[in-house]
C-alpha positions in Angstrom: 0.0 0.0 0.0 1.2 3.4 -1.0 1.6 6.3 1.4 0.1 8.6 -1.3 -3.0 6.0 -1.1 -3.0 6.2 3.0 -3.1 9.6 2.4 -5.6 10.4 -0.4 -7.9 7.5 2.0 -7.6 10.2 5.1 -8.3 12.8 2.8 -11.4 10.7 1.6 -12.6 9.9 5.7 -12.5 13.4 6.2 -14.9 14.4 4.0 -17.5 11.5 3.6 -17.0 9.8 7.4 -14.9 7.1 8.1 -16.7 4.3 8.5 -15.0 1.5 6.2 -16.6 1.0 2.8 -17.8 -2.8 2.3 -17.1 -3.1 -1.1 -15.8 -0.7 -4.2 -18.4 -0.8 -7.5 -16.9 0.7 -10.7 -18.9 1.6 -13.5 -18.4 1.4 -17.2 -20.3 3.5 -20.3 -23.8 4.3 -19.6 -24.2 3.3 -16.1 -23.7 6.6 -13.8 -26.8 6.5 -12.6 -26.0 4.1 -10.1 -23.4 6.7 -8.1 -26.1 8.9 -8.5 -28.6 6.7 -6.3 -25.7 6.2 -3.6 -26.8 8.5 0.0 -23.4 9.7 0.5 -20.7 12.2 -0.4 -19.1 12.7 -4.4 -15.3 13.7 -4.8 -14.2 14.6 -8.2 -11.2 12.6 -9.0 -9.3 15.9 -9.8 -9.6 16.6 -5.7 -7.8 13.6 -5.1 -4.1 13.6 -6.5 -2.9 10.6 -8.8 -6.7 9.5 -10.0 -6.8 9.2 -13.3 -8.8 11.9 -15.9 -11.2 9.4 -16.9 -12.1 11.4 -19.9 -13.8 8.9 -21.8 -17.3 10.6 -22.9 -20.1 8.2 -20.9 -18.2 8.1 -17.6 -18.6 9.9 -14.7 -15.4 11.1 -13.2 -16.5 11.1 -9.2 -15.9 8.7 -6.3 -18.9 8.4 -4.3 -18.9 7.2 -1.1 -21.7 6.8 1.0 -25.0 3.9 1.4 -26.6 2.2 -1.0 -29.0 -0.8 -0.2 -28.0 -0.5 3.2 -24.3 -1.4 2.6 -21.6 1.2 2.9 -20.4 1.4 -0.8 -17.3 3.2 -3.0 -18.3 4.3 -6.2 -16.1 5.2 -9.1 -18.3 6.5 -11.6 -15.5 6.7 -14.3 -12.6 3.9 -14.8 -8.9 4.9 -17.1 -8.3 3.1 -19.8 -5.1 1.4 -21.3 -5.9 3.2 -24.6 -6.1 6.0 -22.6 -2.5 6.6 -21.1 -1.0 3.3 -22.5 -0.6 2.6 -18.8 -2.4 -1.2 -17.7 -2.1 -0.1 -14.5 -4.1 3.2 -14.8 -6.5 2.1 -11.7 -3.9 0.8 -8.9 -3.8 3.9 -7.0 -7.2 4.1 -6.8 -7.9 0.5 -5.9 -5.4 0.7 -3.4 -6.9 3.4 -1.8 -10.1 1.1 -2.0 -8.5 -0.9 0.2 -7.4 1.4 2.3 -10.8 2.6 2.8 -11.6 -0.8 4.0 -13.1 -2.6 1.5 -12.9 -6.5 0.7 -14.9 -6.7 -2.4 -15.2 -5.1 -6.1 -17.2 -5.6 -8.6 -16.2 -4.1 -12.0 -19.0 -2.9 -14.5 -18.1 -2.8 -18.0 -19.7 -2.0 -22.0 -18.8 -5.4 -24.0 -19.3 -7.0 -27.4 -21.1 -10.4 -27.6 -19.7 -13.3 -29.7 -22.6 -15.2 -28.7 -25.5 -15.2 -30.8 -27.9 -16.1 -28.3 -26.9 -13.3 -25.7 -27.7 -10.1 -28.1 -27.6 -6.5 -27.1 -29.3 -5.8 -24.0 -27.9 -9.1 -22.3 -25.8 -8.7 -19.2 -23.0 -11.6 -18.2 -21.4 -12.3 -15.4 -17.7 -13.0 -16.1 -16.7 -16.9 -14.9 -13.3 -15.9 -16.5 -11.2 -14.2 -19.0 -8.6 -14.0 -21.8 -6.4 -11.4 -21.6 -5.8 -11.1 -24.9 -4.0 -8.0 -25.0 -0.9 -9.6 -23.5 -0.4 -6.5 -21.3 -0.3 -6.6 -17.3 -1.0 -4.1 -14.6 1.4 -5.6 -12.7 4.3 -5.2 -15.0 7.1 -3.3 -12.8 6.1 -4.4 -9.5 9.1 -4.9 -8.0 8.1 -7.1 -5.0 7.4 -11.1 -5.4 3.7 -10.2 -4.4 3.5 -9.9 -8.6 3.4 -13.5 -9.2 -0.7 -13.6 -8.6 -2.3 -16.8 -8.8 -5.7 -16.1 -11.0 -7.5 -19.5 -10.7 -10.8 -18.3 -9.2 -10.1 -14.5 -10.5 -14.0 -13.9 -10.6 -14.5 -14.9 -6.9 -17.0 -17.9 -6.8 -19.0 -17.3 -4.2 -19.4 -13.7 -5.4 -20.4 -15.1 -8.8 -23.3 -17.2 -6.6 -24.5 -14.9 -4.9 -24.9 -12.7 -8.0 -26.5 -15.7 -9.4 -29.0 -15.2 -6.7 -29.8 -12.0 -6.8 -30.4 -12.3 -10.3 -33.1 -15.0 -10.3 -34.7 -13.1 -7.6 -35.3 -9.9 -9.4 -36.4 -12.2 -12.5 -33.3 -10.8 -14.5 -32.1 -13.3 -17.2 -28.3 -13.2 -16.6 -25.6 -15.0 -18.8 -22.3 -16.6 -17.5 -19.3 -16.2 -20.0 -15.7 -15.5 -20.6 -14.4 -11.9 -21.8 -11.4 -10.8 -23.7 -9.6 -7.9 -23.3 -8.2 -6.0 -26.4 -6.7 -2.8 -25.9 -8.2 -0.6 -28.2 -9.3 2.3 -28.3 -10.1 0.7 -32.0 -12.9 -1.7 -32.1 -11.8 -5.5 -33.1 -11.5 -6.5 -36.5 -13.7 -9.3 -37.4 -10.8 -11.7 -37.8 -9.4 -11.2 -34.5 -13.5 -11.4 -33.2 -13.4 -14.8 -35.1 -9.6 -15.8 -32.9 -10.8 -14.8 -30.1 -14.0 -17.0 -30.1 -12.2 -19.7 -31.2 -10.3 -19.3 -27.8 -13.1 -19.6 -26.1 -14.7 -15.7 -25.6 -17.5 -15.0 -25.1 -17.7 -11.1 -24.8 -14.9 -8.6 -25.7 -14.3 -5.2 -24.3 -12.0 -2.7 -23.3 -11.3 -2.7 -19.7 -11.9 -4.6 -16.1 -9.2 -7.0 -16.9 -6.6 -5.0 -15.2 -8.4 -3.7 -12.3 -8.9 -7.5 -11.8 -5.5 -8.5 -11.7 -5.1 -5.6 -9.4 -8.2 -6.2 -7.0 -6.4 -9.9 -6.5 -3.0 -8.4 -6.2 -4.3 -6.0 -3.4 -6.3 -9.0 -1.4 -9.7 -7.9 -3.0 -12.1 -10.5 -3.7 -13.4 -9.8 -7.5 -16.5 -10.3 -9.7 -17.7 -8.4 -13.3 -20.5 -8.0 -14.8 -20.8 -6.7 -18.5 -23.7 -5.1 -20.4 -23.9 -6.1 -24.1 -23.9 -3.2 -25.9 -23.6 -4.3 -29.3 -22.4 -8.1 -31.3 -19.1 -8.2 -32.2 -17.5 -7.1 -35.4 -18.7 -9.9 -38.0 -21.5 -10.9 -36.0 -24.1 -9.1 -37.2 -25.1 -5.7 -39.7 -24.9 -3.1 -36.8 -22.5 -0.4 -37.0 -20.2 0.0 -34.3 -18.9 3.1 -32.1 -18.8 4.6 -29.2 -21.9 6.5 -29.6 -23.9 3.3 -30.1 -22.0 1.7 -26.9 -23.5 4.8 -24.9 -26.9 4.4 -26.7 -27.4 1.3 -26.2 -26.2 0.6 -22.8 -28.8 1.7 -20.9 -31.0 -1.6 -21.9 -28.3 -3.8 -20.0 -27.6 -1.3 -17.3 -31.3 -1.4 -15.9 -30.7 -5.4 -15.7 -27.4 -5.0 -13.8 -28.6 -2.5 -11.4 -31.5 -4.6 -10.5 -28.9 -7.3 -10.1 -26.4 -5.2 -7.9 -29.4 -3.9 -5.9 -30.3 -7.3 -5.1 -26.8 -8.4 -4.3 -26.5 -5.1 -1.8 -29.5 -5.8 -0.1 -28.3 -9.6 0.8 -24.8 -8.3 2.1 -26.6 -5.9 4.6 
């Protein structure tokens, strides 16, 4: 843990109370509503030194820290990017000041393409695993042994159940599946959409991978969800880009919040 992240969690206490947050959400495209619902306090990343700009159009550059569903939450309504700053470990400072808050738990949102016909857009997924297909690592340059993480069980499995749960309660169809992570900012091409199911993907997108890695390098216990925002290139006559991603992710998003609701309300 880093002494800036010690600090910037003091600075964070002070303002929004510290009681420890219970778990850390972060949000992809499209789904800022949810910090919105939190009863708590919002910081702008640019009060807290060393968060990234998260300047991707969609996202919602404040941490939010307060109650939601009765739990004590952390809410990043905005996530950096790889394409971004051509840094994989954009996101460790502010995970480790996550943790440093007090938090055991993260779940990662994110926007994704489906290579599965059957889960079109408007699906959500809950990630079993994935392929890091970009062959970069946050943890590239970590000095310490601690670097040599053990990713069986990434996507936490009793997380995963109880997501499960909370989905079949609120009457939310949710898939399970495998994502790849390609760096972009450029979407796939169809032939690397065709390798990568042929690896076994289910859903590509550009992000979550990394703070993964992360979350189980700090001692976090880890689960994503992804809203399908469009098929994969190849897959089908829609024309991709960010502005459909943002269009088109509010379908899933009202599914996932139904499901993170639900999950919130069994942890309190």
């Amino acid at each position: 843990m880093s002494k800036n992240a010690k600090a910037l969690a003091a600075q964070i206490q002070a303002a929004a109370g510290d009681a420890p947050a219970q778990i850390g959400l972060i949000l992809g495209s499209g789904l800022g509503h949810i910090a919105d619902a939190v009863d708590g306090v919002a910081i702008p990343y640019r009060n807290l030194p060393g968060f990234p700009h998260a300047g991707v159009s969609g996202h919602n550059p404040n941490l939010v820290i307060g109650d939601l569903e009765g739990v004590r939450v952390a809410v990043f309504g905005g996530r950096a990017h790889y394409y971004e700053t051509g840094k994989a470990d954009a996101m460790r400072l502010p995970l480790e000041v996550l943790r440093a808050l007090g938090a055991t738990q993260m779940i990662a949102t994110n926007a994704a393409g489906s290579m599965v016909p059957d889960m079109p857009t408007g699906s959500i997924m809950c990630l079993s695993d994935h392929i890091n297909f970009s062959g970069l690592n946050p943890l590239i340059g970590e000095p310490t042994d601690a670097r040599f993480v053990p990713m069986k069980d990434a996507y936490d499995p009793d997380m995963r159940a109880r997501l499960r749960k909370a989905a079949d309660a609120a009457d939310v169809d949710m898939a399970d599946g495998i994502y790849a992570w390609y760096s972009g900012p450029s979407f796939e091409t169809p032939a690397e959409i065709r390798a990568i199911r042929l690896l076994g993907a289910d859903a590509v997108g550009m992000s979550t991978v990394p703070e993964v890695i992360l979350a189980r390098f700090l001692g976090l216990r880890a689960a994503a969800i992804s809203t399908i925002t469009n098929m994969a290139a190849g897959m089908s006559d829609e024309s991709i880009s960010h502005e459909h991603t943002k269009a088109m992710a509010p379908i899933g998003a009202a599914k996932l919040e139904k499901v993170l609701r639900g999950y919130l309300r069994k942890m309190a």
